[in-house]
C-alpha positions in Angstrom: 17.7 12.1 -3.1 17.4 11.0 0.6 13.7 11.6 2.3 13.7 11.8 5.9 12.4 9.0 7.7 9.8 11.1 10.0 7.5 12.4 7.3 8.8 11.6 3.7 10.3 15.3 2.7 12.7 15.5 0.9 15.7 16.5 3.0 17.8 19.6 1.7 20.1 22.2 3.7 19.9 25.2 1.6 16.4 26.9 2.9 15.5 26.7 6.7 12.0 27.5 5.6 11.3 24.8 3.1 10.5 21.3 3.5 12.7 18.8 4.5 15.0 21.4 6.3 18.2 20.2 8.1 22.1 21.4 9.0 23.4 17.7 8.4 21.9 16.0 5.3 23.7 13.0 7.0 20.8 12.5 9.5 17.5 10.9 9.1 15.1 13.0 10.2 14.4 16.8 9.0 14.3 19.3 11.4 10.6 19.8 12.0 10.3 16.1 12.5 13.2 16.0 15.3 11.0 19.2 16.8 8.0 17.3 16.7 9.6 14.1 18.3 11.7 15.7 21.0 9.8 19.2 22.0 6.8 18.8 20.7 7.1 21.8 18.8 4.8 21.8 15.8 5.3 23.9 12.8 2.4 23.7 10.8 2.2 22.6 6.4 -0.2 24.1 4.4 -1.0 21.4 1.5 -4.4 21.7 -0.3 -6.7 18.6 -0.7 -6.0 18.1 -4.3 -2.0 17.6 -3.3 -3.7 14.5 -1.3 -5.6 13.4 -4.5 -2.5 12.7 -7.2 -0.8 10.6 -4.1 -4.0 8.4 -4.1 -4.1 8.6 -7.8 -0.2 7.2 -8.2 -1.5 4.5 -6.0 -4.5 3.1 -7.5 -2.2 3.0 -10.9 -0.7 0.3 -9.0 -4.0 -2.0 -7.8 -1.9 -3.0 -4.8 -3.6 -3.7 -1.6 -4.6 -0.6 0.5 -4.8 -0.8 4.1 -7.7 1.9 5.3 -7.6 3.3 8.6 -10.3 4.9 10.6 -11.8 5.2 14.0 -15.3 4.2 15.0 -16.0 7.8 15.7 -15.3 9.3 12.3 -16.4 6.3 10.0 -18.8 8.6 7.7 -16.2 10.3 6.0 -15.3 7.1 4.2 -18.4 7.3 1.9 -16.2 10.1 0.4 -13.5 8.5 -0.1 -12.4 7.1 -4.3 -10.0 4.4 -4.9 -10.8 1.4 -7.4 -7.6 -0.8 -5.5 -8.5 -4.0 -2.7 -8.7 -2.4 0.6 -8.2 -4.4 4.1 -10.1 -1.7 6.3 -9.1 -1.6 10.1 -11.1 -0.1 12.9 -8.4 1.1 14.6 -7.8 2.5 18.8 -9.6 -0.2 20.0 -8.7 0.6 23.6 -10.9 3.7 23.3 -14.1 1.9 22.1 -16.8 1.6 24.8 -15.8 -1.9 26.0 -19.5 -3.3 25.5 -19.9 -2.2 21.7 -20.2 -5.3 19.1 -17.2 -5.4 17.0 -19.3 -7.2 14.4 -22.1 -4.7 14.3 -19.6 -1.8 14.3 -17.9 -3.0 11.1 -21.4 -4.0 9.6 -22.5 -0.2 9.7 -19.6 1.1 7.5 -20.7 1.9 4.5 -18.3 2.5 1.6 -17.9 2.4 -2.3 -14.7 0.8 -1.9 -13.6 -2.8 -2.9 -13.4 -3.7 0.7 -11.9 -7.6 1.1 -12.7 -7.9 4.8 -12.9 -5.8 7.6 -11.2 -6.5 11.2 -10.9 -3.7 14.7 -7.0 -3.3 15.9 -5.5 -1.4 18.7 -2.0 -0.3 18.3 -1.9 0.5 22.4 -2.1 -2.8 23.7 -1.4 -4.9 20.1 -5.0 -6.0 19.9 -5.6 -8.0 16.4 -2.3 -7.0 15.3 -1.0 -10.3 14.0 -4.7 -11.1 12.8 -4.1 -7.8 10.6 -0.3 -8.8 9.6 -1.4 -12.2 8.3 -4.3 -10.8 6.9 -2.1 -8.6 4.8 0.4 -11.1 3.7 -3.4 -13.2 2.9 -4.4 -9.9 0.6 -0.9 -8.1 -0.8 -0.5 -8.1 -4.6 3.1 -7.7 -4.4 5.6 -6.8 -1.9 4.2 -3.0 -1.4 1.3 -2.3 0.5 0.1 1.1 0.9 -1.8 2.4 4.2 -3.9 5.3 4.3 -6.4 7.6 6.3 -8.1 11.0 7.3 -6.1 12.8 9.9 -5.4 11.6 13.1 -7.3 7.8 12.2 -4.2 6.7 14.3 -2.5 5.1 10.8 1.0 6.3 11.3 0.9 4.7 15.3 0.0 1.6 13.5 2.6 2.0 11.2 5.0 2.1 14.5 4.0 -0.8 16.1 4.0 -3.3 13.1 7.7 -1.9 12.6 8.4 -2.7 15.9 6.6 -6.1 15.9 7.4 -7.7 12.7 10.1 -5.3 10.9 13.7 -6.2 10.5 14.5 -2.1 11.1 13.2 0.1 14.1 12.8 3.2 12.3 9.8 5.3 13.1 7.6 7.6 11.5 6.8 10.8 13.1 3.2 11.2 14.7 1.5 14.2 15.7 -2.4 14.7 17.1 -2.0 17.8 14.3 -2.8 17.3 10.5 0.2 16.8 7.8 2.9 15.4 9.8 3.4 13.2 7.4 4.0 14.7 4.1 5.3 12.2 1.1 5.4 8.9 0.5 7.6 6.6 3.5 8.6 3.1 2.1 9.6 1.1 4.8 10.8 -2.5 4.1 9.6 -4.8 7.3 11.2 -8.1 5.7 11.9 -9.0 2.6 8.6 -9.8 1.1 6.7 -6.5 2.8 6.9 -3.1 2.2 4.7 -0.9 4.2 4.5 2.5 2.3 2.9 5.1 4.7 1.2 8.3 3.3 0.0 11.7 4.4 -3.1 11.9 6.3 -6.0 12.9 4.0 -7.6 16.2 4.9 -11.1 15.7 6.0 -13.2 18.2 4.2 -15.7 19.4 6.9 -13.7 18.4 10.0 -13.1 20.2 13.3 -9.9 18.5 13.2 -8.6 21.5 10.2 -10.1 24.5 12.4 -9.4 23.9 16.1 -6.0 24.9 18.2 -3.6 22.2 19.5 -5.5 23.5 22.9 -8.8 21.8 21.7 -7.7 19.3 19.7 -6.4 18.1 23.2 -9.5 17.9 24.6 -11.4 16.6 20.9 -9.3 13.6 20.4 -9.9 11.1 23.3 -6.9 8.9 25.0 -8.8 6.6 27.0 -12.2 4.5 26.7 -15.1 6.8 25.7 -17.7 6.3 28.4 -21.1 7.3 26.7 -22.5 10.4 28.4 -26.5 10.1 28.5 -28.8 12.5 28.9 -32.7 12.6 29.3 -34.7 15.1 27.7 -38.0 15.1 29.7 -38.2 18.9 28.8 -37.2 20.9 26.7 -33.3 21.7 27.4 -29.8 23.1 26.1 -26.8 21.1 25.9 -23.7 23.0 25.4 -20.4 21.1 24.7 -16.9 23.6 25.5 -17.4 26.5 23.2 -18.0 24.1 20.0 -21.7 23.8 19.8 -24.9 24.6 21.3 -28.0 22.1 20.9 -31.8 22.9 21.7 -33.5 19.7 22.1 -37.3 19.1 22.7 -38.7 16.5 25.0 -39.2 13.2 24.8 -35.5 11.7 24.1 -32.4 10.6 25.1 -29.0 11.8 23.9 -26.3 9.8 24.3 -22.6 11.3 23.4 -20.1 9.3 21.6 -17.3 11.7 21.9 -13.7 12.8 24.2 -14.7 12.4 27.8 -12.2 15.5 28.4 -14.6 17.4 26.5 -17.6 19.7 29.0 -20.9 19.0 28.8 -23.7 21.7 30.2 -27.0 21.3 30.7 -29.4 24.3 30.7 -32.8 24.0 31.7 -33.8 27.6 30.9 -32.9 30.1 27.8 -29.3 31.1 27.5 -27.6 33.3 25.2 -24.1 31.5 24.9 -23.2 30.4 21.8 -26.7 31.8 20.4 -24.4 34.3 17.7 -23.2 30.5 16.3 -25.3 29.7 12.8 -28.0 27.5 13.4 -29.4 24.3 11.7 -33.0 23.1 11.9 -32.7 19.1 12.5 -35.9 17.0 12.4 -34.3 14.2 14.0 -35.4 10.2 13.4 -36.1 7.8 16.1 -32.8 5.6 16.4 -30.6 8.7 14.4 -27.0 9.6 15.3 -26.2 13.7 14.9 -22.9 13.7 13.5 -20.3 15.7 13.9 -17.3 15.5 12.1 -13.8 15.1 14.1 -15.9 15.1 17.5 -18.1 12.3 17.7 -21.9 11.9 17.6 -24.9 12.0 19.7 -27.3 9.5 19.2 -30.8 10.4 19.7 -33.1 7.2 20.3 -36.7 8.8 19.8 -37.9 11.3 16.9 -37.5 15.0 17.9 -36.5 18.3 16.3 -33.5 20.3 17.8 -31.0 23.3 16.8 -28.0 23.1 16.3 -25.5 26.1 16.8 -22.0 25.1 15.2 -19.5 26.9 13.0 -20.2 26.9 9.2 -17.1 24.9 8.5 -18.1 21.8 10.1 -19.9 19.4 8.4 -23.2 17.9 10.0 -25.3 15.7 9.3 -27.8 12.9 10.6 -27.8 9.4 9.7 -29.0 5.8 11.2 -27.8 5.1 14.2 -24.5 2.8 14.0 -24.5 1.6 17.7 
């Protein structure tokens, strides 16, 4: 049985519509993978979230080191997230974290359940903590495996990459895609011969625009360079519209500052509007200091108390919570 070395499936030649599809079982990579890689021609998997759950349970059978993925802008989802084995958690895409943000405070305001053994911000881009995270590893590991894992698109199989490239005796890379399930099983790739890195699928994010939106938004939702905080004053009452996704009525007295892709557009209305108005709506009575959260896009924070409605589609989650920054 030979897995192909882009997303884990299983490779076969018999049905061009199953997983793990290729003409030559001699190659590496399937042929959705090679699509991926050299059109960028995505054809989308369809795996429910409990497919996700009996990979995490075959790891934590194993109590070997986990290393935990996620981006400072979706950091909430974590709380959801059940495994009894040592995780080394990494901030990673450090190159798009406002540059003036504490590191220190950042990784102070995750909150997990998780047995968490430190905490560290990487950026695969430009290498940043990279052999801080490599030695930390070798520090933490139980054996030789060491499994890494995260929500879609927390930049864990780019990661991946670059510590093959850095420290591993092979070059072989894993596919990576901005859309969710590229990867699909279990990768184990040997970097020397005390360290396997064992890559698995990107965990569906209940909740997250991420699951709903088009390649054409998810474009503009994921951000590729340093998030400059957009600020807004509320010294009336206003609307602020972001693209087509949602619609927020905000009374005076505030600021709003969004922590989210610059490619995304802002708009500002000073009088009423009907656009987006047919979106369902949900009453916030916001705290002073209270980041609006919105998951796979980001958050707003709000730094005085004030009540607002929001317009957003049913199917993402919301909700309000201290602010981290």
């Amino acid at each position: 049985m030979t897995k192909c070395k882009g997303c884990g499936a299983v490779l076969q030649n018999t049905d061009e519509n199953e997983l793990g599809y290729t003409k030559d079982l001699n190659k590496e990579l399937c042929e959705r993978c090679f699509r991926i890689r050299n059109y960028n021609d995505y054809k989308f998997v369809n795996k429910d979230s409990e497919y996700y759950l009996n990979i995490l349970k075959k790891i934590e059978k194993t109590n070997d080191l986990v290393i935990l993925v996620t981006d400072f802008l979706n950091t909430d989802s974590l709380k959801d997230l059940k495994i009894k084995n040592p995780v080394l958690l990494a901030l990673s895409k450090r190159d798009l974290i406002p540059r003036n943000l504490d590191e220190n405070k950042l990784l102070s305001k995750i909150n997990t359940n998780l047995n968490i053994l430190d905490k560290l911000v990487v950026g695969s881009k430009n290498n940043y903590n990279l052999d801080l995270l490599f030695s930390k590893i070798n520090k933490y590991k139980k054996s030789k495996d060491v499994y890494v894992i995260g929500y879609t698109n927390a930049g864990k199989s780019t990661l991946i990459n670059k510590i093959i490239k850095n420290y591993g005796e092979n070059k072989t890379e894993i596919t990576t895609s901005i859309l969710p399930s590229t990867t699909l099983d279990l990768i184990n790739i040997k970097i020397n011969k005390e360290l396997n890195i064992i890559d698995t699928p990107g965990l569906l994010d209940k909740g997250s625009i991420i699951l709903t939106a088009d390649s054409i938004v998810l474009n503009k939702i994921l951000p590729k360079k340093e998030i400059k905080p957009i600020v807004i004053q509320i010294k009336i009452n206003q609307i602020i519209i972001v693209e087509n996704i949602l619609r927020l009525d905000v009374t005076k007295g505030t600021n709003l500052i969004f922590y989210m892709s610059n490619d995304l557009k802002i708009e500002r209305f000073y009088k009423e509007t009907d656009k987006l108005k047919n979106l369902p709506v949900k009453h916030l009575d916001i705290k002073k200091e209270s980041d609006i959260v919105i998951k796979g896009l980001g958050f707003i924070k709000v730094t005085n108390q004030a009540k607002a409605d929001l317009y957003i589609d049913n199917k993402i989650n919301v909700n309000v919570r201290a602010s981290i920054i």
